[in-house]
C-alpha positions in Angstrom: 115.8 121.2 115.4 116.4 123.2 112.1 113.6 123.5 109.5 114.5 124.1 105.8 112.0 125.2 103.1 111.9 123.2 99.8 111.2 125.4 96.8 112.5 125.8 93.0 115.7 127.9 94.7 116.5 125.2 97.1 118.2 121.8 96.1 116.6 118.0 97.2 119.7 117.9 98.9 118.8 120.9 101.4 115.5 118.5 102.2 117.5 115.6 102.8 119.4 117.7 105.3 116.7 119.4 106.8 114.7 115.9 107.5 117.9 114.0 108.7 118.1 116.4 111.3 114.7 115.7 112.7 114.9 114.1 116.6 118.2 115.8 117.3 117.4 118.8 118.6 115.3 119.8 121.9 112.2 121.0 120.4 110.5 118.5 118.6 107.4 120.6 117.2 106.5 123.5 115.3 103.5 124.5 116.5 103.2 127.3 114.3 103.3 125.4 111.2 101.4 122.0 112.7 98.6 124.3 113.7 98.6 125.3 109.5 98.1 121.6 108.8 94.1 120.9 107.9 94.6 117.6 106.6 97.2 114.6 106.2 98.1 111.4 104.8 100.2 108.7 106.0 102.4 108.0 102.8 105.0 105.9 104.2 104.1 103.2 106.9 107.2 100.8 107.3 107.0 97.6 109.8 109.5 94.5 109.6 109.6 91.7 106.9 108.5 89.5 109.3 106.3 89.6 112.6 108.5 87.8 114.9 108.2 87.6 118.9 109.9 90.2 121.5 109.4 90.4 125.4 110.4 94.2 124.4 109.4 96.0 121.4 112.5 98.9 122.2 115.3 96.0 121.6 116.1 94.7 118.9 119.1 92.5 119.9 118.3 89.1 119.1 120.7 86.2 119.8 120.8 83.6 116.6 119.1 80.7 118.1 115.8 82.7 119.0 116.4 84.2 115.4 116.1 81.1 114.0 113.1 80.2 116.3 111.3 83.6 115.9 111.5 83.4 112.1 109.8 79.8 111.7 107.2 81.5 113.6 106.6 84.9 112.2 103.7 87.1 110.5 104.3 88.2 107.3 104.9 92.0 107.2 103.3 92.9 104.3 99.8 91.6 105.8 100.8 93.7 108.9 101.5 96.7 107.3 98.8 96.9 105.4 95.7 95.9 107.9 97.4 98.0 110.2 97.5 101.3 107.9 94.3 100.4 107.3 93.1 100.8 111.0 95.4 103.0 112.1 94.1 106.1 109.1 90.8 104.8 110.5 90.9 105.2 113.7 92.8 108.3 113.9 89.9 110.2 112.8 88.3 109.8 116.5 90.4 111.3 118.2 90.0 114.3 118.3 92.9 115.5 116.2 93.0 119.3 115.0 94.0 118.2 111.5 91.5 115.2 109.1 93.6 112.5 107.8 92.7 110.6 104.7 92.2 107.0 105.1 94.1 104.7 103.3 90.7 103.9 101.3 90.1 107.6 100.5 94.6 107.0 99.6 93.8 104.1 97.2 90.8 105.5 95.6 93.6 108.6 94.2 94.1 108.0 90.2 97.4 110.9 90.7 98.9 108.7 94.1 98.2 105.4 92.9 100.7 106.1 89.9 103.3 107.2 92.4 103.5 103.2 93.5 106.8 101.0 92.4 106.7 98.0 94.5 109.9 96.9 95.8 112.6 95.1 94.1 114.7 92.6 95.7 118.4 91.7 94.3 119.7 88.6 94.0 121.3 88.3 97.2 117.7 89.8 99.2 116.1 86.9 97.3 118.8 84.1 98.5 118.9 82.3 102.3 121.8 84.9 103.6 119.7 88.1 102.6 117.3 87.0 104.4 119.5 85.6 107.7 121.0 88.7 107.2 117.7 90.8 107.5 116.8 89.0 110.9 119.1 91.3 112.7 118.5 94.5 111.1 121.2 95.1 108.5 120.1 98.6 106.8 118.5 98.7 103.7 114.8 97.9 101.8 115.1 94.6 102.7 114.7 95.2 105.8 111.1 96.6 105.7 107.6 96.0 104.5 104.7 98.6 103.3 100.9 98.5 102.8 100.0 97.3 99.9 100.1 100.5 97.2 102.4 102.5 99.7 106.4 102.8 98.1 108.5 101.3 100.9 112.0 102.9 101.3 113.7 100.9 103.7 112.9 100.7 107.6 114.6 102.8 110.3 116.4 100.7 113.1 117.3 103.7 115.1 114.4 103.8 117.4 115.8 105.8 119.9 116.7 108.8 117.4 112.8 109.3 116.7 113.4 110.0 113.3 111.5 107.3 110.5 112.9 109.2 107.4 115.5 107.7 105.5 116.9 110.4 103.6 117.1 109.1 99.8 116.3 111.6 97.7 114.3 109.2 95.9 112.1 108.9 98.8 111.6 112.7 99.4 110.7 112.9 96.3 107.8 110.7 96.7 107.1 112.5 100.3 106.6 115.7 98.3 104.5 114.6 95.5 102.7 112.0 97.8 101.6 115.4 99.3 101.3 117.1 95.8 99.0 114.0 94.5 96.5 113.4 97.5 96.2 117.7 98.4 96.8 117.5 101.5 98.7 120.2 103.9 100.8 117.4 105.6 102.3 113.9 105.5 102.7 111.6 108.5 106.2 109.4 108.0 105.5 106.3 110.0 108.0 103.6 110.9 107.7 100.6 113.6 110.6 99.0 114.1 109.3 97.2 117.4 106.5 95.7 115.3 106.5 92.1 117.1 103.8 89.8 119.1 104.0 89.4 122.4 102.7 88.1 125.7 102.1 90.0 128.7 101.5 86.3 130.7 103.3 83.5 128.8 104.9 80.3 130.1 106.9 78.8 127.6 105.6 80.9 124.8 102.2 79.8 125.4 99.4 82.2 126.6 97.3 84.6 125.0 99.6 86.6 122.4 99.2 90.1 121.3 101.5 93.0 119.7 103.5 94.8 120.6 105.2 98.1 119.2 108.0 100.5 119.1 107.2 103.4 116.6 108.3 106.8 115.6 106.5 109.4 113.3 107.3 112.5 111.3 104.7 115.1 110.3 106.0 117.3 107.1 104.4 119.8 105.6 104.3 120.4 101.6 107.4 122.6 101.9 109.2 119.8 102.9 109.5 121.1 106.3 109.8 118.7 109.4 107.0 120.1 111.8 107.3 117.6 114.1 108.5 114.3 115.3 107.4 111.8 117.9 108.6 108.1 119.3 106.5 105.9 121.5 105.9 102.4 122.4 103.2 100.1 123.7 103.4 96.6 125.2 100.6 94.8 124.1 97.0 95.6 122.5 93.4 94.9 124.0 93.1 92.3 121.4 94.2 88.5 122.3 94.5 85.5 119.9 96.2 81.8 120.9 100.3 81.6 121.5 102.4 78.5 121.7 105.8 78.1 121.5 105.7 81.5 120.6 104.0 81.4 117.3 100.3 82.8 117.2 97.5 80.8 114.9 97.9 82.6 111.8 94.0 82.8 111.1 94.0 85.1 114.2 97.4 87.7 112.6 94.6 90.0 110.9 92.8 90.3 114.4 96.4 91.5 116.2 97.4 93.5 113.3 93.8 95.6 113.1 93.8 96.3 116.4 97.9 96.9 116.5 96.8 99.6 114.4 94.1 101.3 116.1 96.4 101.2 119.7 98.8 102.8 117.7 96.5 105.7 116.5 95.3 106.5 120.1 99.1 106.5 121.5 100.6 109.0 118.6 97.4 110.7 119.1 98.1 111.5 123.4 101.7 112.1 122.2 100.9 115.1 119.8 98.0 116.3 122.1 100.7 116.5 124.7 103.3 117.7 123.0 101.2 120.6 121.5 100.0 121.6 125.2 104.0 122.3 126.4 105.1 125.4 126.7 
């Protein structure tokens, strides 16, 4: 993995580089510079549009028919994204971590972040029927992702399997940097889940007790611009159970999954960095 320092002598163009590089090489830490980081902020946290079922959170090949049936039946990924931001900036601050990160309360009450915010913009073809049949199987692009409320959202990384959430637009590396800049913190945490889905670790049918599952991947930079490290995981389902039929979960129990989606989530990345900072 290379590293590139961002500075008045260096381009946007040598970040975008630098960050596009991140998951394709061995190493995937810098412990040097993670062990400079005192505090972060997760400034980008990117899930689906929609909250559809998956018997596997890693693949997102989807044949049209269960498109069709998954989409009648989704969670809106807004919602998702935000209860989960919520819960996950929470709960990360039990475990343990050598570095504090702000909460996304602590993020919201931040005059100089909350001006960085430009919610999304569809085009006419996003807003029509084939956008969004199109966005059901993961074409590229904005439309393809959903952020927490008062997060920018920059599009959502299919790639699972490269570990690396950053998209690359110079647009949104800008706002990585002054995200940083604006909330004074040492780091931000790059988050995107494109395995986001319910599931069911006992269903007949698509009925059972549902849950969520997830297939995530997170990049820590530091206010340089530097890629310090990157991580990919996944989890099955949660602790947290609400009613499933025909695969669709009672929408008064989404915020229930999605809370606890989030707090699952913090204690995986969490074992992943503890382990990958104890490797020689």
């Amino acid at each position: 993995m290379k590293f590139f320092r961002l500075n008045v002598l260096f381009p946007m163009a040598l970040l975008a580089v630098g960050l596009m590089l991140v998951g394709c090489g061995k190493s995937e830490v810098n412990k040097p510079e993670v062990n400079k980081v005192r505090t972060a902020a997760v400034v980008i946290y990117t899930v689906p549009q929609d909250i559809k079922y998956s018997s596997d959170p890693t693949d997102k090949e989807t044949s049209l028919l269960n498109a069709m049936i998954q989409a009648a039946a989704a969670g809106d990924g807004s919602r998702a994204a935000t209860v989960s931001h919520g819960t996950f900036t929470e709960a990360l601050g039990s475990q343990s971590l050598p570095f504090r990160v702000l909460t996304a309360a602590e993020m919201k009450r931040n005059a100089a972040f909350n001006r960085l915010h430009q919610p999304p913009v569809m085009d006419d073809e996003e807003k029509g029927l084939m956008g969004k049949m199109t966005s059901m199987f993961g074409r590229g692009g904005p439309v393809d992702g959903a952020a927490p409320d008062g997060l920018n959202q920059y599009g959502l990384a299919q790639d699972w399997h490269n570990g690396n959430p950053v998209m690359g637009t110079p647009e949104e590396l800008q706002y990585i940097v002054d995200s940083m800049k604006a909330l004074n913190v040492d780091a931000a945490l790059v988050v995107a889940d494109p395995g986001y889905s319910f599931a069911c670790e006992a269903c007949v049918g698509g009925v059972g007790a549902g849950s969520t599952g997830s297939a995530f991947m997170v990049t820590m930079i530091n206010r340089y611009g530097d890629p310090i490290l990157s991580t990919r995981e996944w989890f099955a389902t949660t602790d947290e159970q609400a009613a499933m039929a025909a695969y669709a979960v009672n929408p008064l129990e989404h915020d229930d999954l999605f809370a606890e989606h989030g707090r699952k989530m913090a204690e995986v990345f969490a074992e992943s960095f503890k382990e990958k900072m104890a490797e020689e």
